[in-house]
Residue, then its C-alpha position, 0 to 999 in steps of 0.5 A: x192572900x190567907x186567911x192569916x193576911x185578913x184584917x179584922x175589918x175584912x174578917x168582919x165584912x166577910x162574916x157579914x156577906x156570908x150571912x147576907x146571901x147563901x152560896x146556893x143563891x149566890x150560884x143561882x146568880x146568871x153571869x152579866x152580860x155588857x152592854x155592846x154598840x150594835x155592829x151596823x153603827x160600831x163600824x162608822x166610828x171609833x166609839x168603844x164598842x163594850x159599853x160597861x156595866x151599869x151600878x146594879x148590874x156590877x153589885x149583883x155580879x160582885x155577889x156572885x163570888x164566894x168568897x172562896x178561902x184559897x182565891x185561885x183567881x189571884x193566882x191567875x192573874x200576872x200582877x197578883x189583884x186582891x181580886x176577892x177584895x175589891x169585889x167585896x167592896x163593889x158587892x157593899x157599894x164601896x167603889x172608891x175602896x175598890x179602886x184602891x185594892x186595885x190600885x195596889x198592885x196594878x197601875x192600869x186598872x181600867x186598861x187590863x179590865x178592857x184588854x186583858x185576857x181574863x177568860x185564860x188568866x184570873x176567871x179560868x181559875x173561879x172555882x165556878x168553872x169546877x162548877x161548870x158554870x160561867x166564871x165570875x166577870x171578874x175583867x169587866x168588874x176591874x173596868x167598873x171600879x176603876x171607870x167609876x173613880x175616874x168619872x167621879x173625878x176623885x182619883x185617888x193615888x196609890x201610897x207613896x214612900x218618901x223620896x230616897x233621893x235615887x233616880x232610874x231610868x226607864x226606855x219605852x212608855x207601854x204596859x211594862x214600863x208604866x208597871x214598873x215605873x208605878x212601883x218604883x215610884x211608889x219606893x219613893x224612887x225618882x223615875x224617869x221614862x224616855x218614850x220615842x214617840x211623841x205620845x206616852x204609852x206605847x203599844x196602848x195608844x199605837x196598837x190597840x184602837x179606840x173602839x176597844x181602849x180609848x185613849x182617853x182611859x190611857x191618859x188618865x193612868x198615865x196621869x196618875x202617875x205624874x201625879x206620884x212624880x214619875x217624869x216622861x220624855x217623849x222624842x226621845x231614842x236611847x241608843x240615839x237621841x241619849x246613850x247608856x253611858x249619857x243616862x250614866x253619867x246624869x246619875x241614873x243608878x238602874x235602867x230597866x228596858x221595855x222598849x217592846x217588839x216593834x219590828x214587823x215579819x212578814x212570810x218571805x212570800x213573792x209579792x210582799x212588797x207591792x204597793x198596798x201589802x203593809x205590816x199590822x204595826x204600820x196600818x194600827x200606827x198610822x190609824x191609831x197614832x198618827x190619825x189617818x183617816x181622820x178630819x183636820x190630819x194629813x197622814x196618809x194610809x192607803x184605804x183598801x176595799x178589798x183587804x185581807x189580814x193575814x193571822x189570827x191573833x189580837x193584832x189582826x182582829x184588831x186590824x180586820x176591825x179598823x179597815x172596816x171602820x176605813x171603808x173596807x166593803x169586804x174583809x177577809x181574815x186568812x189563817x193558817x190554822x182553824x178558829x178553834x187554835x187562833x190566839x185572838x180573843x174569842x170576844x174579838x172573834x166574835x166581834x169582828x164577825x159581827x162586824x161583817x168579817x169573813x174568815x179564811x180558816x185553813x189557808x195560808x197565802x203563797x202569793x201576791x200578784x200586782x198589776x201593771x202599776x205595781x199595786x196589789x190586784x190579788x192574792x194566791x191561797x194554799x187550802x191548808x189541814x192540821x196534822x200531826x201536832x208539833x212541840x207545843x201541842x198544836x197540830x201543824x198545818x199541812x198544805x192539801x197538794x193542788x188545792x189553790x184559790x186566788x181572791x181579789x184583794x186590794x190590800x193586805x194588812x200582814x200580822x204575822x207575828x213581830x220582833x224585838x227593836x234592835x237598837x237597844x241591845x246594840x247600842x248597849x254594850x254588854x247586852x246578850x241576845x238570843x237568837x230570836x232577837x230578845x234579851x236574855x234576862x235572869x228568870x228571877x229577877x229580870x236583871x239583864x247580863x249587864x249588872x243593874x239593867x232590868x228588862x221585860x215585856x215583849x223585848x224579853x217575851x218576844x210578844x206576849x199580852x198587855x198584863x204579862x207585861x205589867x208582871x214583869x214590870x212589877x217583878x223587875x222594879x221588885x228586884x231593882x229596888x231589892x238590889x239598890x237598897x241593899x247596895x246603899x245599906x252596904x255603903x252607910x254600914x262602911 
């Protein structure tokens, strides 16, 4: 966004906020703090523990921007928010207006607001950081606009072009997909997305708990879409329950894959299958999903009091977080590396702290041991040291010769890091991998080396967060609808 992309409207608005407050009070403003449920009742529930902004506290925020002539901010973030006009419009009190500035290019307003990592994508680029100062909290504004319309109960879905009367297909139901499903839908494509679960919206409703996105928010976005046209099959396997050449010849014209990284690692260590070690996807799924643990549900999953996670990333705070709220009376966080080079979210970090979780810094397991009945009674750990570092930049951690403790435990809950789902690439023909598993896709575009097959998310990052999936879904949709309106202006023009 310039100064040339600027409406007369919003020219005038902004004259009007300059003249409203200084710069220099507008930086005199202290960053807001959320609201937070106290630990020692966050864990006997599933409550969402950040409890959001209040009206005055989200318009006193909003006036902390400056309004600055080359928002970096929008550079920041993977799906391109007009972030300086939505919060203009918080900062004159116009919710619903900025709602809808968020709603023009991202389909999940409410969710990146609860789950993105702001703090490494649109505020590390606020120029209050130059400043020295706490960036503007631009993640939990997104989550005031977007909270606000939904209470409100006056949802306003995005601009919609007439129906073209061409149909597309879309395989998995996570961010990447509901992005790019809210785009196509909205070049008045007809699109269809086939989930395999019984539920819509993938790793949103199986991986992250409630305490940190309720599903409740999910749902309503995902009902936003409905309401454009977007069609959803769930229990539904492409590459099983439906094939490529069955979506053919019910005459979808383009197929984008976003059907995740849902294949669990684990470290290849002795013990790794006794009773009571499980991946991260499967605890979360069961949790999350499936309801274990909750009244009138009969799915089973073990419930340790001892548990360790294995990894540092928001997987296994998000797990570590769960056992507690299962009962665990201790819980141990084990990572290879120091707190200062975990992935996870310094706020998870935080919270599961709170939450009575202990860290395990510099130690890597090298064993489980089980007792006579084949459970998990124990593990073996190496006390590790960072060295020199590797190719990334990290330091690489080395083992300290001699230096193993072994720790009671129950369970273990491995989070270690996950691969792509296997079934589409084979059961496509005409799909390259790379060794790691992915498909390889064109940087551009996103188009797969099968001609009108897009794909993105962690089937192509192998990974990654809940935005940058929704970036490649807005990418790809870009592309697909760039190439099937140029192949249907082709064929009207012989």
């Amino acid at each position: 966004m310039n100064a040339d992309t600027i409406s007369p409207r919003d020219a005038q608005w902004r004259e009007e906020l300059r003249k409203s407050r200084t710069a220099k009070e507008r930086t005199s403003i202290p960053r807001v703090r959320m609201g937070e449920l106290p630990p020692d009742y966050r864990i006997t529930c599933n409550e969402e523990v950040n409890r959001g902004l209040s009206m005055e506290e989200a318009v006193t925020e909003a006036q902390r921007c400056l309004d600055c002539p080359d928002p970096q901010c929008v550079t920041g973030c993977p799906v391109n928010i007009n972030i300086p006009g939505f919060i203009k419009n918080l900062e004159r009190g116009n919710f619903h207006d900025a709602a809808v500035v968020l709603k023009e290019t991202s389909a999940l307003p409410a969710v990146c607001g609860r789950v993105c990592p702001q703090e490494r994508q649109c505020e590390s680029k606020c120029i209050y950081n130059k400043m020295k100062r706490e960036p503007v909290a631009i993640g939990y504004l997104e989550r005031f606009a977007a909270d606000t319309e939904r209470i409100s109960g006056e949802i306003t879905a995005p601009s919609r072009m007439s129906g073209n009367g061409r149909k597309v297909a879309v395989v998995g139901s996570g961010p990447a997909s509901l992005s790019f499903a809210g785009e196509m839908a909205r070049r008045g494509y007809d699109v269809h997305v086939f989930e395999a679960l019984h539920e819509i919206g993938g790793v949103l409703k199986y991986g992250i708990p409630e305490f940190r996105l309720p599903n409740e928010v999910v749902d309503v976005e995902i009902r936003a879409l409905s309401e454009m046209g977007v069609k959803f099959m769930t229990d539904c396997v492409v590459g099983k329950t439906l094939g490529y050449e069955d979506l053919v010849q019910q005459g979808f014209e383009g197929l984008f894959v976003a059907s995740g990284a849902g294949l669990p690692r684990f470290m290849g260590i002795p013990g790794e299958n006794l009773v009571g070690v499980m991946s991260s996807n499967e605890y979360l799924t069961r949790v999350n999903l499936m309801g274990a643990g909750r009244p009138g549900w009969s799915t089973p999953v073990i419930r340790g009091k001892r548990v360790a996670v294995i990894g540092g990333g928001n997987t296994a705070m998000d797990s570590c977080r769960t056992a507690r709220r299962m009962g665990a009376e201790e819980v141990y966080i084990v990572y290879r590396r120091g707190e200062a080079e975990m992935p996870a979210r310094v706020e998870e970090v935080r919270h599961a702290k709170e939450e009575g979780v202990q860290f395990l810094t510099l130690f890597n397991p090298v064993e489980y041991l089980g007792d006579e009945n084949g459970r998990i009674r124990a593990m073996r750990l190496q006390r590790m040291e960072l060295g020199e570092a590797d190719a990334s930049g990290r330091r690489s951690p080395v083992p300290v010769e001699g230096d193993i403790r072994e720790i009671g435990i129950d369970q273990v809950i491995v989070s270690v890091g996950v691969s792509p789902n296997p079934l589409i690439p084979a059961s496509v023909p005409g799909l390259e991998v790379t060794r790691r598993g992915t498909l390889i896709v064109d940087d551009d575009t996103l188009e797969t080396t099968l001609p009108m097959v897009f794909a993105g998310g962690d089937i192509v990052r192998g990974g990654a967060t809940v935005i940058l999936a929704m970036g490649d879904g807005r990418k790809a949709a870009a592309a697909m609808a760039a190439k099937l309106d140029n192949k249907h202006e082709l064929a009207i023009s012989k």
